[in-house]
C-alpha positions as CSV (number, residue, x, y, z in Angstrom):
1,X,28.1,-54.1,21.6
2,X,25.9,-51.3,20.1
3,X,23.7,-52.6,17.0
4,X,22.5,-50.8,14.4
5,X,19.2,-50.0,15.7
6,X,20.0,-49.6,19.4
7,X,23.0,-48.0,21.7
8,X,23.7,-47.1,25.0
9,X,23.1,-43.3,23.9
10,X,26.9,-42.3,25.1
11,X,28.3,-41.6,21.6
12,X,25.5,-38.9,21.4
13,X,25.8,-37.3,24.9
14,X,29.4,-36.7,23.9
15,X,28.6,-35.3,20.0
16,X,30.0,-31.4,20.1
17,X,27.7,-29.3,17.9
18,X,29.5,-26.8,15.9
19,X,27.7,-24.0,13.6
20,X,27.3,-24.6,10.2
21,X,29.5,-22.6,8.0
22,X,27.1,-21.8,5.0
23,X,28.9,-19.7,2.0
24,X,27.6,-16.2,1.7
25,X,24.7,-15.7,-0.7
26,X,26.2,-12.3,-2.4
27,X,28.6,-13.1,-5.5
28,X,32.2,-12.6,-3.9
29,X,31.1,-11.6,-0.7
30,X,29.5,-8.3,-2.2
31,X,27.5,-7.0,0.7
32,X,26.8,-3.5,-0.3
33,X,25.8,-4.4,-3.9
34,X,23.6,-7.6,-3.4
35,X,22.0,-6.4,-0.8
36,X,21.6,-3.2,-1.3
37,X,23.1,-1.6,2.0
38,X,23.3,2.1,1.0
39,X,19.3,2.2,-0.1
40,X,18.1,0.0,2.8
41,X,20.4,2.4,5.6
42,X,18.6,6.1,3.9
43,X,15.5,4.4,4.1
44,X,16.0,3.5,7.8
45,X,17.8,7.3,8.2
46,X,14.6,8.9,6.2
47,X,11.5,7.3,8.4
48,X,13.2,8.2,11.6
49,X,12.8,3.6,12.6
50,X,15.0,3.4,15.6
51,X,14.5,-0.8,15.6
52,X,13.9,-2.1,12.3
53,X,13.3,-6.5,11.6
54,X,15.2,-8.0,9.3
55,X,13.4,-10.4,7.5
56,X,15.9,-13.0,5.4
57,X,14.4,-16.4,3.8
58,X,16.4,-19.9,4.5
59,X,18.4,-19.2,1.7
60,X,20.0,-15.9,2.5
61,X,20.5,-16.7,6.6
62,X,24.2,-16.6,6.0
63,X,24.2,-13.2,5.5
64,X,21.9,-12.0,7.8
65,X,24.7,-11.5,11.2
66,X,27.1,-9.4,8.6
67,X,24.1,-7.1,7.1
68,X,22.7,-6.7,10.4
69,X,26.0,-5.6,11.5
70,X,26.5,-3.2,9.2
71,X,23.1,-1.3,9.1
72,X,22.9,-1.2,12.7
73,X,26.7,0.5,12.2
74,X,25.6,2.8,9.5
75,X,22.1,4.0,11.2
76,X,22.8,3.5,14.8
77,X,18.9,1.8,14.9
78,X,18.4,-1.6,16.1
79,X,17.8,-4.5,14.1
80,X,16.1,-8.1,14.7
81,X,17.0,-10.8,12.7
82,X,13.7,-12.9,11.5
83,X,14.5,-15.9,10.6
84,X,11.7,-18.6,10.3
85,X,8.4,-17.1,9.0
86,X,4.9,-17.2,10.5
87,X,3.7,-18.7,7.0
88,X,5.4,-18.1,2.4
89,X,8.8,-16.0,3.3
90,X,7.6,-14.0,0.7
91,X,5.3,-12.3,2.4
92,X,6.7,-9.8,5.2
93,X,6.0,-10.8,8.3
94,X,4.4,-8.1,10.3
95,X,3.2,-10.3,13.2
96,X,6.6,-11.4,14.0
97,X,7.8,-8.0,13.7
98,X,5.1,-6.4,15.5
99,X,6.4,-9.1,18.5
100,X,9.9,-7.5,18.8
101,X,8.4,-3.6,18.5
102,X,9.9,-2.7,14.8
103,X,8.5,0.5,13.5
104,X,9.6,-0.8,9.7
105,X,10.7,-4.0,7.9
106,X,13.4,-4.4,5.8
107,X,12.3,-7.9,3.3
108,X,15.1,-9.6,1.9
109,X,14.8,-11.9,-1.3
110,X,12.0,-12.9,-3.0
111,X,8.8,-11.4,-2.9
112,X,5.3,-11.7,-3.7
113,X,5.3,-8.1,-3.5
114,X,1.4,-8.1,-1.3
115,X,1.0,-5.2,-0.1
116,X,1.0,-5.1,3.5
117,X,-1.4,-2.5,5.9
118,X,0.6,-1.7,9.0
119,X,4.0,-1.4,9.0
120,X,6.3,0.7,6.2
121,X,8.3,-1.8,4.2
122,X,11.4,-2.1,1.9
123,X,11.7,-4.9,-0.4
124,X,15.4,-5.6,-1.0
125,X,15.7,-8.9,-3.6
126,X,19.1,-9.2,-3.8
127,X,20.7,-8.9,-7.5
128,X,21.2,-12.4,-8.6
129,X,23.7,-12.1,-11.5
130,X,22.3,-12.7,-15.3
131,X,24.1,-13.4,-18.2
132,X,22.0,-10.7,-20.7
133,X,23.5,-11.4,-23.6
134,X,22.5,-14.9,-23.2
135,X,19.2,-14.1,-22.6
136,X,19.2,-12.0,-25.2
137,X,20.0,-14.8,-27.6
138,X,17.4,-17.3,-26.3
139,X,15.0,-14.6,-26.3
140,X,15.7,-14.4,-30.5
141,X,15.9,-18.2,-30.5
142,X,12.5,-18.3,-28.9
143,X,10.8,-15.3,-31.1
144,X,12.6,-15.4,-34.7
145,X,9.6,-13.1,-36.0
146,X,11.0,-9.6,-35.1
147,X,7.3,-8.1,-35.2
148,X,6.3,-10.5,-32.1
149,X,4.3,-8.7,-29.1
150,X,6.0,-10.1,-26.4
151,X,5.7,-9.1,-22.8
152,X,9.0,-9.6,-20.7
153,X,8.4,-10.7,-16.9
154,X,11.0,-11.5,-14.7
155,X,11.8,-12.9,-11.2
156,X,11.9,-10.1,-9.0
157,X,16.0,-11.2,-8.1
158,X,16.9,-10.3,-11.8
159,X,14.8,-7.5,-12.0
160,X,17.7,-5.2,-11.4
161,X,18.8,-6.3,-15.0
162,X,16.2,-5.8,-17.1
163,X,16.9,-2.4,-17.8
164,X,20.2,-3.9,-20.1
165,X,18.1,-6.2,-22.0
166,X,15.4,-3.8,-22.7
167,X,18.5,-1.7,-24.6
168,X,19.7,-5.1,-26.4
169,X,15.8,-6.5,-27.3
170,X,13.9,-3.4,-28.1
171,X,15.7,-1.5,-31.4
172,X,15.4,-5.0,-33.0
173,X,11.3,-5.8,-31.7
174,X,9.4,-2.7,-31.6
175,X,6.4,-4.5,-30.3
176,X,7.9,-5.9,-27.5
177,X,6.9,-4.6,-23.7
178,X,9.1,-4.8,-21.0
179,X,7.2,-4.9,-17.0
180,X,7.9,-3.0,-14.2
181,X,8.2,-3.8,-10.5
182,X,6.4,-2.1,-8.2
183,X,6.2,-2.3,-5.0
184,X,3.2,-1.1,-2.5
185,X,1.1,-0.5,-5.7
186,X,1.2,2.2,-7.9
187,X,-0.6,5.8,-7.3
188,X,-3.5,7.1,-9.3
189,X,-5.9,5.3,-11.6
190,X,-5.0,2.7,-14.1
191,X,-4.5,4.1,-17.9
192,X,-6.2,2.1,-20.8
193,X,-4.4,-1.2,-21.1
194,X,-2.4,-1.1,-18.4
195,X,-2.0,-3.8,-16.3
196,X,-0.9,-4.2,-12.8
197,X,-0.8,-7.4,-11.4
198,X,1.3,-9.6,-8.5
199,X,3.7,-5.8,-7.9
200,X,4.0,-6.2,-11.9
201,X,2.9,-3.2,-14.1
202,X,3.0,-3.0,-18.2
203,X,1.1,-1.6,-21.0
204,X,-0.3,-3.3,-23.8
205,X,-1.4,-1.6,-27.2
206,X,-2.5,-4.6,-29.3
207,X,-6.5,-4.4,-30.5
208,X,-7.2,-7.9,-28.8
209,X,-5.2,-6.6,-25.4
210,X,-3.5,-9.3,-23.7
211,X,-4.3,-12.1,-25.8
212,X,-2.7,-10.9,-28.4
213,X,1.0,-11.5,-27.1
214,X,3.4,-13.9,-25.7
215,X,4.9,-14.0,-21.9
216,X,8.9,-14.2,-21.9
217,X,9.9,-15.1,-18.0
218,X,13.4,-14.5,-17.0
219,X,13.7,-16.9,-14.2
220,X,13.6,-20.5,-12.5
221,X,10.2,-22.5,-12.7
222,X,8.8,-22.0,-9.2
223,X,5.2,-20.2,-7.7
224,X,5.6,-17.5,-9.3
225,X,5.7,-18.5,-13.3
226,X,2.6,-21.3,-12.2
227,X,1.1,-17.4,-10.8
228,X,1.4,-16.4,-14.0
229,X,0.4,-18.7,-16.8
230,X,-3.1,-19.6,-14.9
231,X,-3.8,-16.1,-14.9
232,X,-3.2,-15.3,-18.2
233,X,-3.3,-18.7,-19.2
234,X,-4.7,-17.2,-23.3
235,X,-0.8,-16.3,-23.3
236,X,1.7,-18.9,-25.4
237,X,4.9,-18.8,-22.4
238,X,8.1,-19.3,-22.8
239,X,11.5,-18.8,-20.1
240,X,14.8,-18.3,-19.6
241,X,16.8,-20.2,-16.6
242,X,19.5,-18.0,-15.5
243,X,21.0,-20.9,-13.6
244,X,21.0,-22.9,-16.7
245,X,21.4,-20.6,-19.5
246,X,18.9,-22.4,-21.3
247,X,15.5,-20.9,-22.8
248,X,12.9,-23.1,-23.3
249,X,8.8,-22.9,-24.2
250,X,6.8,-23.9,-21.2
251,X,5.3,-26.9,-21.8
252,X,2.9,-27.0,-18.5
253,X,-0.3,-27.9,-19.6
254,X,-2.1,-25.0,-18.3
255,X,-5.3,-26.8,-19.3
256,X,-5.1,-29.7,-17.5
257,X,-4.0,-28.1,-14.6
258,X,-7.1,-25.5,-14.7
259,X,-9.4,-29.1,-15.1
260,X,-7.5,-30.1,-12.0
261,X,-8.8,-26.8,-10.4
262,X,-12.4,-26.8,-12.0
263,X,-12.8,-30.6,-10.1
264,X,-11.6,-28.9,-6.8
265,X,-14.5,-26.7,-7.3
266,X,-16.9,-29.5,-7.8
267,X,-15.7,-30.7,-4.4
268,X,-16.1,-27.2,-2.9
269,X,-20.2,-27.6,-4.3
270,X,-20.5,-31.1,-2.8
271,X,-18.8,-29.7,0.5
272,X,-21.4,-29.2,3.3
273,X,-18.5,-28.4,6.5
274,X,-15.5,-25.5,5.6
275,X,-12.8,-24.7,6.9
276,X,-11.3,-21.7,6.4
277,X,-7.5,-21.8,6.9
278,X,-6.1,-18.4,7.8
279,X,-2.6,-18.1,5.7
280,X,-1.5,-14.8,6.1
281,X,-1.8,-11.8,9.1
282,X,0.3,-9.5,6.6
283,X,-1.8,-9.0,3.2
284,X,-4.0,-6.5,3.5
285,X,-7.5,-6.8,2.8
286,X,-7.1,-11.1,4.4
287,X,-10.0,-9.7,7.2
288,X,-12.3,-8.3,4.6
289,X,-12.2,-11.6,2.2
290,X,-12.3,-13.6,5.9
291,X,-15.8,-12.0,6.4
292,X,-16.5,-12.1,2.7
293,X,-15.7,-16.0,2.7
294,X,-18.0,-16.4,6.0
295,X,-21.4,-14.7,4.4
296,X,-21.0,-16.6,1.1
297,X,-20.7,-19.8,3.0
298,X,-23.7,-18.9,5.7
299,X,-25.5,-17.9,2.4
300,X,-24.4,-21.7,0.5
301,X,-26.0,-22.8,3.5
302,X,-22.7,-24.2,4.3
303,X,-20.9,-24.4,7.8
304,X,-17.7,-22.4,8.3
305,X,-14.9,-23.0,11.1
306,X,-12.1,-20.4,10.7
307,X,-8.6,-21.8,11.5
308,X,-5.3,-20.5,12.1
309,X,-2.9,-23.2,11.7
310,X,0.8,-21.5,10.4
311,X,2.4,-23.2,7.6
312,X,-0.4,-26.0,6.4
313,X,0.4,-29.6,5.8
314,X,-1.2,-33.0,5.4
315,X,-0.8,-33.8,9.3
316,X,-2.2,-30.5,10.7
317,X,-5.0,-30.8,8.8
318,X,-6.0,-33.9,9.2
319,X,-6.5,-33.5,12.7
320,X,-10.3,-32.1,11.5
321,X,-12.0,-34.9,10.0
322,X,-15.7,-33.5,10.1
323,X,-14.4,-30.5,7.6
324,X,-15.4,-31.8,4.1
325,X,-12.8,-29.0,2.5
326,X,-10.5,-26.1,3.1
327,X,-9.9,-22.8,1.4
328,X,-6.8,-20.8,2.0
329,X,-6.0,-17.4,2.4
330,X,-3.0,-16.9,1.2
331,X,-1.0,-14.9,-1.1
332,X,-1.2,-15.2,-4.8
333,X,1.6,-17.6,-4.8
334,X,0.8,-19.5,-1.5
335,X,-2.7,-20.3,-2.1
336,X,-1.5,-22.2,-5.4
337,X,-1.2,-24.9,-2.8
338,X,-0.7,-28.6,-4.1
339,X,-3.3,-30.9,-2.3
340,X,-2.8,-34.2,-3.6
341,X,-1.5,-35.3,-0.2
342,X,-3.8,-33.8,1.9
343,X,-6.8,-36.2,3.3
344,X,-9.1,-32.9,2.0
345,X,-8.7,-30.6,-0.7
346,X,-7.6,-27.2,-0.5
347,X,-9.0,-24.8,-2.7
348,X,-8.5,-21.0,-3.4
349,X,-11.0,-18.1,-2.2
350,X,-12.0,-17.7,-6.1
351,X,-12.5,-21.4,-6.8
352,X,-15.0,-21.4,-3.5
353,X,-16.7,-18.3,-4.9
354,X,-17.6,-20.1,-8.4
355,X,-19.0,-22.8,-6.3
356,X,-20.7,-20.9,-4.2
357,X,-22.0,-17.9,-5.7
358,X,-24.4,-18.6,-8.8
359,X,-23.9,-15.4,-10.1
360,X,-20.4,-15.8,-11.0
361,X,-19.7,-17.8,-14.1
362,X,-16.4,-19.8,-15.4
363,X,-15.1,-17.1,-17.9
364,X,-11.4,-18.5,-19.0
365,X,-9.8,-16.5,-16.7
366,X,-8.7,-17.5,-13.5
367,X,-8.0,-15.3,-10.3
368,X,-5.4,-15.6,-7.7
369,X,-5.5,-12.6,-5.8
370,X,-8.2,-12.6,-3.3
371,X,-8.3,-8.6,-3.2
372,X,-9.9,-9.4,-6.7
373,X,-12.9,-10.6,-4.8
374,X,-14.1,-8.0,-2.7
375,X,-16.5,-5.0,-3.3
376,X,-15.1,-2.6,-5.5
377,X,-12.6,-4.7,-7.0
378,X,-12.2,-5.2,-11.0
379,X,-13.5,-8.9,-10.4
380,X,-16.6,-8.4,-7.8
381,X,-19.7,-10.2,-8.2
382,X,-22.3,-9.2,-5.8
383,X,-24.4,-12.4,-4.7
384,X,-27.6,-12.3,-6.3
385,X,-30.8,-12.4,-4.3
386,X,-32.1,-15.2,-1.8
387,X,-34.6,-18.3,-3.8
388,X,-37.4,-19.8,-1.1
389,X,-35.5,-23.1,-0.3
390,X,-39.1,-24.7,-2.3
391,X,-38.4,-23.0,-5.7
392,X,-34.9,-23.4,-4.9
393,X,-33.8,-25.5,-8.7
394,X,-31.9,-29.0,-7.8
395,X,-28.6,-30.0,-9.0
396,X,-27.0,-33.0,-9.4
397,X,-23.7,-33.6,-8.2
398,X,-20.6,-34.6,-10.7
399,X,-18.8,-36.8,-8.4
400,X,-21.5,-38.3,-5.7
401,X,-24.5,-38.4,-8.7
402,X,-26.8,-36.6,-4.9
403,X,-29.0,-34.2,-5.0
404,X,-28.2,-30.6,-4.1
405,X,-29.4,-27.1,-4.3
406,X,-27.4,-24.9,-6.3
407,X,-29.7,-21.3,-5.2
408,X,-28.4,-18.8,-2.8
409,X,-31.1,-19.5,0.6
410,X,-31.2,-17.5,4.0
411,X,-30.8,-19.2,6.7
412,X,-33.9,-19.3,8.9
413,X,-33.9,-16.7,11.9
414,X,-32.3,-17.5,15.2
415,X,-34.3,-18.7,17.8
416,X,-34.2,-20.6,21.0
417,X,-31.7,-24.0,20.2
418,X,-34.5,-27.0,20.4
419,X,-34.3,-29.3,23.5
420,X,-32.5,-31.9,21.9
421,X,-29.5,-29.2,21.6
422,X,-29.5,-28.5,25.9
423,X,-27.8,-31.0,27.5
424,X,-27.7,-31.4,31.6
425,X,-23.7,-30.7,32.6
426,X,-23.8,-31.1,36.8
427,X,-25.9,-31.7,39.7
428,X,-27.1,-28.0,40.0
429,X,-28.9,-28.5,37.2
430,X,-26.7,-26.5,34.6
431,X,-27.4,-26.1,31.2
432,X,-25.0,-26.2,28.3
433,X,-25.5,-26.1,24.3
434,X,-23.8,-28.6,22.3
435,X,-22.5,-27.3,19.0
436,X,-22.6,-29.2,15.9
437,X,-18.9,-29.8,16.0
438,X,-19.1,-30.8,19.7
439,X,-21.8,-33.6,18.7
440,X,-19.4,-34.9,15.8
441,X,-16.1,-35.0,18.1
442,X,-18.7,-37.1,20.7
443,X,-18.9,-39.6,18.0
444,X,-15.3,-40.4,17.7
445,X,-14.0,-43.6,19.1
446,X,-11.2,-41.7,20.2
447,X,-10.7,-38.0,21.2
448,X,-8.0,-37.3,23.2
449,X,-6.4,-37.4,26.3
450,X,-9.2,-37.4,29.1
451,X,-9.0,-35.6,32.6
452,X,-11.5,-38.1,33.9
453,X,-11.7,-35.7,36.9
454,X,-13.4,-38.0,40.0
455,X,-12.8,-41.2,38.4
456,X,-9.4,-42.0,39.1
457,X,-8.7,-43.0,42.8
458,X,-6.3,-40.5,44.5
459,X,-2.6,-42.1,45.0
460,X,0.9,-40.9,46.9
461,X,3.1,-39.1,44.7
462,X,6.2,-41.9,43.9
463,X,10.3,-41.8,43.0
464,X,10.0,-42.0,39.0
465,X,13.0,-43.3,36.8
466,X,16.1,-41.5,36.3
467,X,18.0,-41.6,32.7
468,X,17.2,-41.7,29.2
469,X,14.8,-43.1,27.3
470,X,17.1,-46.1,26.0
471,X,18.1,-46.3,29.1
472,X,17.0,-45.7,32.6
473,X,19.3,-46.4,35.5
474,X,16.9,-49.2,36.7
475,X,17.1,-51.4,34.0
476,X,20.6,-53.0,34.6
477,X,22.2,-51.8,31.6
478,X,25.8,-52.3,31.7
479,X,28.3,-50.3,29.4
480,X,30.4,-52.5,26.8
């Protein structure tokens, strides 16, 4: 008789697997208006795409057979379904789409709104419905002082309704500012007080600038509001949950959660091995900051191992003991990344830079976009100039009370790896260098499988066992 925690395996041999009917995302099976089917098939007829990937998050899937259908029926182009993303699934995935030749990508659901450097895109969020008058009402409930300067953001899913409120909100507040979408940035310079940030674009006319107002976010707590308030985190917030119906001020401690970030960058000082964890093939500008992340940590006198591990989590990464902590490449939202399960910390490109870079000072305002960081960029500090490692000015660490040098050094010039480094590999007298990380893996007690190649005596290849792993045919199990 089977037990609970054993069986003869039959019961699952004989399961039948049947799809999973999932209900359709669109509000009454609404194809054409959730989804947008008319916009997405011109732009497919306009750029001349004969196969075009369609790239739907987990959510969504249920849909994706039926659209695909029905744009491949409307512009007689082909289109590939992408279903599980190289890394966010709010970022387009142009790897996988390079992999099944698509001259374009249609992105469905939410975005980050990156913009992306080879392949045309369309964003397509899907219109999620919103109660506006409801809104509207938590929105008074929320601001009673009708001379507030408020900005309105929104998830990019209710974006398509933001139009109505603006009629409803703005003959009663006359100071309040309503953002834009924009996807793929916007052309031309930026006008005085205007900001453009994460595919959002407003301008703001109070003396103080930004400061001076409030942030009103249409939508669910998720990435994206976290996005916001630790970038403007001088701004009171306050939301509105479409699901819910309920407005609400946010209540996140945005302080806190910037001294959480502050002690990641105390880490990131201590840190002598990096890793560099490759989050995204799609953003553009991820090669520049790659390089950019490389030099500052060559210049920290730091090592650096780049590494291109997909979707990061605790297990991947702690398959690399001898890295002391990571920083991600992601997109604004995905290198926001929680590492309190992680064996190391993850940090963000910015929080390496103000550990790294003496020249670049705390200011209150913190930066999520990694584009921020490179030359030319609103946010560039350029590294300031090399200190002889002798008049280089000690520091004492926060967390480990050691010694360290807080001055930007060069490294000394290359030359010939000492004897110590040259190791003998055969009997012909070969030489081979051994890296630093190939000296800390031979200090393991355990790394790996082994070939052992010429220390294993040679045997006849034999009958192995037939069956399962519960149960092979030699081991006399008899059904019930």
């Amino acid at each position: 008789m089977a037990t609970a925690f054993s069986s003869d395996g039959a019961a699952a041999l004989r399961r039948e697997l049947r799809p999973e009917l999932r209900p359709s995302a669109a509000p009454r099976g609404d194809l054409d208006g959730f989804y947008e089917m008319g916009r997405a098939a011109a732009f497919v007829r306009g750029g001349g795409f004969r196969k075009v990937a369609l790239q739907f998050p987990d959510e969504l899937l249920a849909d994706a057979a039926a659209v695909a259908a029905r744009m491949e029926a409307e512009t007689g182009a082909e289109m590939y379904v992408l279903g599980d993303t190289t890394y966010g699934s709010c970022c387009v995935d142009e790897v996988a789409a390079e992999h099944a030749g698509a001259g374009a990508v249609l992105h469905y659901g939410r975005a980050c709104l990156s913009p992306c450097g080879k392949l045309p895109v369309l964003h397509v969020f899907g219109q999620e419905p919103l109660d506006v008058g409801c809104c509207a009402e938590a929105f008074r409930e929320l601001h009673p002082d009708r001379q507030s300067r408020v900005v309105v953001l929104s998830d990019v899913v209710y974006a398509h309704a933001m139009g109505e409120l603006e009629q409803q909100l703005c003959p009663e507040y006359p100071n309040i500012v309503f953002s834009r979408v924009v996807c793929g940035g916007p052309p031309g310079p930026a006008l005085p007080g205007e900001v453009r940030q994460f595919g959002r674009q407003f301008l703001v006319e109070a003396p103080g600038g930004l400061q001076d107002y409030a942030m009103f976010y249409v939508g669910a707590e998720g990435l994206a509001l976290t996005c916001f308030m630790l970038t403007w985190n001088r701004c009171p917030f306050s939301s509105f949950d479409p699901a819910t119906g309920c407005g609400r001020r946010e209540t996140l401690n945005v302080n806190r959660a910037l001294m959480r970030r502050l002690y990641l960058v105390e880490r990131a000082r201590d840190a002598r091995v990096v890793g560099i964890l490759v989050g995204t093939l799609g953003v553009a500008g991820y090669l520049a900051v790659l390089q950019h992340l490389r030099e500052l940590l060559r210049r920290a006198g730091k090592r650096s191992y780049t590494l291109a591990v997909g979707k990061p989590n605790p297990a991947k990464l702690a398959n690399f003991l001898e890295v002391d902590i990571f920083v991600l490449v992601a997109c604004a939202q995905n290198s926001l990344l929680d590492s309190s399960d992680f064996y190391r910390p993850v940090v963000t490109p910015y929080e390496l830079e103000l550990a790294c870079n003496p020249a670049r000072e705390w200011t209150g305002n913190y930066l999520t976009d990694f584009r921020d960081l490179l030359p030319g960029a609103c946010a560039h500090v350029e590294l300031p100039p090399a200190v002889p490692a002798a008049e280089a000015i000690p520091d004492i660490s926060l967390i480990t009370g050691e010694m360290r040098a807080t001055q930007l050094c060069d490294p000394p010039a290359p030359q010939l790896p000492p004897s110590t480094a040259l190791a003998c590999r055969d009997q012909t007298r070969a030489l081979m260098e051994i890296s630093p990380a190939a000296s800390f893996l031979e200090s393991r007690s355990w790394r790996g499988l082994e070939q052992q190649l010429g220390q294993t005596p040679v045997s006849k290849a034999v009958q192995g066992r037939r069956g399962i792993a519960i149960a092979y045919e030699d081991e006399g199990h008899q059904q019930p």
